[in-house]
C-alpha positions as CSV (number, residue, x, y, z in Angstrom):
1,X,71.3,158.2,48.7
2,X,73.0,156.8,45.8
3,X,72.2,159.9,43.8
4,X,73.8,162.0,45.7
5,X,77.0,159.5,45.0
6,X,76.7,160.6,41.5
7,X,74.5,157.3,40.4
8,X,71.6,158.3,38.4
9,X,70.4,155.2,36.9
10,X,67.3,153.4,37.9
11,X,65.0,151.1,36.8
12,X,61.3,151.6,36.7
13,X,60.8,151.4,39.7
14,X,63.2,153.7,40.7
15,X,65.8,151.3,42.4
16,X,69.2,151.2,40.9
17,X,70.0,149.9,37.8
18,X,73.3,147.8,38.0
19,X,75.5,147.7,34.4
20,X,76.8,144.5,33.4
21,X,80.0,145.4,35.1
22,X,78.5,145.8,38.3
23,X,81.8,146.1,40.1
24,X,82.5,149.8,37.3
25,X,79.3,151.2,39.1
26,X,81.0,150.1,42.8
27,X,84.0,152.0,42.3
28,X,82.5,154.8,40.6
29,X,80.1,155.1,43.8
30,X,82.8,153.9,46.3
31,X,85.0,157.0,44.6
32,X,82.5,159.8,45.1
33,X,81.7,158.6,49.3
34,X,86.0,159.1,49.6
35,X,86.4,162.3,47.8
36,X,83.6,163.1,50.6
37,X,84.6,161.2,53.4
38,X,88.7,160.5,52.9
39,X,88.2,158.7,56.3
40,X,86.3,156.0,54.6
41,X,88.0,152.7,53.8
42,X,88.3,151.4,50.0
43,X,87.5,148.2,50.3
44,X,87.7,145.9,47.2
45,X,84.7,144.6,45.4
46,X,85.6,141.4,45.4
47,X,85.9,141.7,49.2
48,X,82.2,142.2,49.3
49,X,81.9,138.9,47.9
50,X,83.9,137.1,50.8
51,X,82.3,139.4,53.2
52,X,78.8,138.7,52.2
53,X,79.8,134.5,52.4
54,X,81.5,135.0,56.0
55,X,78.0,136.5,57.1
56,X,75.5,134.2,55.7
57,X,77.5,131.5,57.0
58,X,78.1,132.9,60.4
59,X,74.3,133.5,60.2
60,X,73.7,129.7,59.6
61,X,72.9,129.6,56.3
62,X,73.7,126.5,54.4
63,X,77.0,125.9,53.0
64,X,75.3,124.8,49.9
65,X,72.8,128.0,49.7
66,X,76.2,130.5,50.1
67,X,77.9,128.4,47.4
68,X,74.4,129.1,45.5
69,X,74.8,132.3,45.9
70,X,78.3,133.2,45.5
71,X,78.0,131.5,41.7
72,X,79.2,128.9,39.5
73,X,81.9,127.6,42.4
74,X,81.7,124.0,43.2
75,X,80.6,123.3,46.8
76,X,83.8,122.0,47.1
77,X,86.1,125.3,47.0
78,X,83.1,127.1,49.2
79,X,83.7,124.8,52.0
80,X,87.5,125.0,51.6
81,X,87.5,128.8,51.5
82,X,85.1,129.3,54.3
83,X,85.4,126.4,56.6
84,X,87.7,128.3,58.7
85,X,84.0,130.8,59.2
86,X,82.8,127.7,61.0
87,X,85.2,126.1,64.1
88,X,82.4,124.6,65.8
89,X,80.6,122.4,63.0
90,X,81.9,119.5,64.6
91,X,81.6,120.5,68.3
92,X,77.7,120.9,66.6
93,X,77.5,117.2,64.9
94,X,79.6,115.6,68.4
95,X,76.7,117.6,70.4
96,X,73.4,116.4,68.4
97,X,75.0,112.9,67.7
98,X,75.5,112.9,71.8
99,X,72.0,113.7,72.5
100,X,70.7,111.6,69.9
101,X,73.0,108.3,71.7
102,X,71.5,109.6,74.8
103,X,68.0,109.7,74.0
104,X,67.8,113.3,74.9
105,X,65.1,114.9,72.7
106,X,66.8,117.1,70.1
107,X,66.1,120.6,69.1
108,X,65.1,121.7,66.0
């Protein structure tokens, strides 16, 4: 598909082959689908980076394996960006910590 978006390079073993400026290829790509399709949104490539954080969290990955992910950041910052992703953290902590109190057997 991406060939048809005007991106020819691959690797070996045929899957693309990202530059060191990743985000030159993403607009390059993301330029050809809206000369097709005007319809189609341009969304910045930095908001694939948000976007890809709101759904591993929302997921239930880790905070720490997102923070992985998303680079260099201190866990700090990745919990204040994204804590809003995550309203019910403490409804889940006040839930386990009840069951636990109550000697109700706790799911893993």
């Amino acid at each position: 598909m991406l060939h048809r978006f005007g991106f020819s390079r691959t690797n070996k073993l045929g899957y693309p082959s990202w530059t060191a400026k990743p985000h030159e290829d993403y607009y390059s790509i993301l330029d050809s689908i809206i000369k097709e399709h005007p319809e189609f949104p341009r969304i910045r490539f930095h908001d694939l980076r948000h976007t890809h954080a709101t759904l591993l969290l929302k997921a239930g990955i880790h905070h720490k394996i997102v923070q992985e992910r998303l680079g260099p950041s201190s866990i700090n910052v990745t919990l204040d960006t994204y804590s809003h992703v995550l309203p019910n953290l403490q409804e889940a902590v006040l839930n386990t910590i009840g069951d636990s109190i109550l000697g109700n057997q706790i799911e893993d």
